[in-house]
N, C-alpha and C positions, 0 to 999 in steps of 0.2 A: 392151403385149402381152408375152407370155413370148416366150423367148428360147430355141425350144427345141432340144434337142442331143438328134440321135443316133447316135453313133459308127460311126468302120467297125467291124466286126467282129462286130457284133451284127446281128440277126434285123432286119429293119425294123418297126418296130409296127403291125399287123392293122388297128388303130383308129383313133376322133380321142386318139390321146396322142402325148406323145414320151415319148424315156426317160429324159429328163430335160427338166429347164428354169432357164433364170438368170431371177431376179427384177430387174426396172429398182426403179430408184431411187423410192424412193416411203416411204407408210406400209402397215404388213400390215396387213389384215384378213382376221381368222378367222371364217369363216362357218359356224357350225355347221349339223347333219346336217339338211335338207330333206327333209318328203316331200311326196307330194301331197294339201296341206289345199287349201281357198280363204281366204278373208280373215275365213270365221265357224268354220274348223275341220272344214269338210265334208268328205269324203274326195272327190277329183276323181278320178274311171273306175274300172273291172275291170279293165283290159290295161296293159302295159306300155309301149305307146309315150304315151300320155293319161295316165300315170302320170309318166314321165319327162319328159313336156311340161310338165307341172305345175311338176314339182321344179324345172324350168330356170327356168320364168316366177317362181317365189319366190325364186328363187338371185339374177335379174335383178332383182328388184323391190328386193333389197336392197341392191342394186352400185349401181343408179339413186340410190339413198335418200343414199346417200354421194360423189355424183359418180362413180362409176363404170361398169364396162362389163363384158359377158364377156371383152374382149381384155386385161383386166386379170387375168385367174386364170391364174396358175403352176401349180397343183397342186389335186386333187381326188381323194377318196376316195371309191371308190362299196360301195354294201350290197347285192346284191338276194339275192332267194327261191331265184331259179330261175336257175342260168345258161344254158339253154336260152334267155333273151332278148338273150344278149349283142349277139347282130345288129341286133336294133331299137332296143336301148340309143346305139348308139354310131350310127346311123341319125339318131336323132334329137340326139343330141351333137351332131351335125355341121351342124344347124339354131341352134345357138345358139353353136357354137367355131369356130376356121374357123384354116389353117396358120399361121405352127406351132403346134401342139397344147399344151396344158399337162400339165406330167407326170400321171401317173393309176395309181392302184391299184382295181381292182376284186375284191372278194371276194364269195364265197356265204357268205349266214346262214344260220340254221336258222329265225328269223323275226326280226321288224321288231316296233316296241312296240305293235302292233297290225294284227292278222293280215290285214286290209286293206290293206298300205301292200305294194309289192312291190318297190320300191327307194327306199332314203335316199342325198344326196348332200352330203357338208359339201366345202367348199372355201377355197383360201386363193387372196387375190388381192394387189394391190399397186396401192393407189391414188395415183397419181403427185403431186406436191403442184402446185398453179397456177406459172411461171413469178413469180418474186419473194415467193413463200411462204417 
């Protein structure tokens, strides 16, 4: 699990993030930008929370795929449309992350590679290696 740090002096973060995070010891893995496909490339929902539920279940599908977990992601970049979903976004973060948070930057695009998609999620985690690895 990240390790995560937020100093005195600063705001406390609104969200599931912190404002920073230490990585444990491990190997990185870069997970690039998810949205929400299924497994034949269909687009999953209209709204943003089935949207971002999606992108998690692909995010986890991949963590799984490597011996890993969400308690393993440090850091995450999110994309959306609209920031008017920032509340349901991080609603449903909180279904898949849980304290401490892994650092996170959230930015508004002007669109996604496909007018459909309303948030992309890439991530970086740290997959710890087996005792005697």
């Amino acid at each position: 699990m990240a390790d995560g740090v937020n100093p005195q002096g600063l705001n406390p973060p609104f969200g599931a993030f912190s404002h920073a995070a230490w990585a444990p010891p491990g190997r990185l893995l870069c997970i690039s930008g998810q949205v929400a496909t299924d497994a034949d490339g269909k687009v999953v929902g209209d709204d943003i929370r089935t949207q971002t539920r999606q992108v998690c279940r692909n995010i986890g599908r991949i963590l799984t795929s490597v011996g890993g977990a969400f308690d393993d992601i440090v850091a995450v970049n999110v994309f959306v449309t609209d920031m008017r979903h920032l509340a349901a976004i991080h609603e449903v973060r909180r279904e898949f992350l849980r304290p401490p948070y892994p650092a996170s930057t959230l930015v508004q695009v002007a669109a996604l590679v496909d007018p459909r998609y309303l948030i992309e999620i890439n991530a970086l985690a740290v997959i710890r290696q087996p005792t005697g690895a």
